[in-house]
N, C-alpha and C positions, 0 to 999 in steps of 0.2 A: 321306656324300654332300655334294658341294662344300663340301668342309673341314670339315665340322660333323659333330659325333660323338653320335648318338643310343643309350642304355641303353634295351632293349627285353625285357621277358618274351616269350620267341619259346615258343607254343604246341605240341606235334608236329603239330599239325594242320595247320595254315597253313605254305602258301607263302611265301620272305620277300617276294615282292611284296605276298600278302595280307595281310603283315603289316604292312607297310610304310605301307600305302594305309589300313589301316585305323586309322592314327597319323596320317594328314595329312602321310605325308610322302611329297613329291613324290620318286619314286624312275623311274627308266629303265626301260620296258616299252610295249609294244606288243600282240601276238598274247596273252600266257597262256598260249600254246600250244607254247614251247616251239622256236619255227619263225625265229623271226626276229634273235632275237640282243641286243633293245635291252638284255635286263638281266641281261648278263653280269657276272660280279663274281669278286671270289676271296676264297677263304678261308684266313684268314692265322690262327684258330687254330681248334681245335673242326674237328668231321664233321658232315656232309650227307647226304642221298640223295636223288639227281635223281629223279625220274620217267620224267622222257626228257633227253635230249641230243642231237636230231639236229644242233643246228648246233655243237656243238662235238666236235671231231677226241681221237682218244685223250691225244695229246701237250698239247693243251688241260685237261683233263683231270685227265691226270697233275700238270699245274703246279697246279692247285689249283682251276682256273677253274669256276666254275658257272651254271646258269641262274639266277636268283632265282626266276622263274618256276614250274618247277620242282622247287626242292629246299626240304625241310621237315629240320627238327633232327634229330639224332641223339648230338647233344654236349648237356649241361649248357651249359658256355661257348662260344661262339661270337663269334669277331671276323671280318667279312664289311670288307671294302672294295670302292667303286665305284671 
């Protein structure tokens, strides 16, 4: 998040917004709900699973794009970029 690289024990429980937030760290979200878009990201290594995705398109997607909102771990490692 604007150039700074945070090492996180990501829960499966939490969302990475919730997890985020519950580090102090100011990350891009709005609704929680999955609806609006602010905290879109990609994941550039490691798996997720969304909850939901209505605002993003299949081909979104496919490129790797996720909610933050929305998705909790599924990988050991994870590398998420804003």
């Amino acid at each position: 998040l604007d150039g700074a690289t945070h090492h996180l024990e990501w829960p499966r429980s939490l969302t990475l917004i919730d997890l985020l937030v519950a580090n102090d760290i100011e990350a891009p979200y709005s609704c929680r709900e999955g609806e609006c878009g602010s905290c879109v990201c990609i994941v550039v290594d490691g798996t997720v699973k969304m909850a939901r995705s209505d605002t993003l398109d299949p081909a979104d997607i496919a490129d790797d794009y996720i909610l933050g909102c929305q998705s909790r771990p599924t990988s050991d490692l994870l590398v998420i970029e804003f």
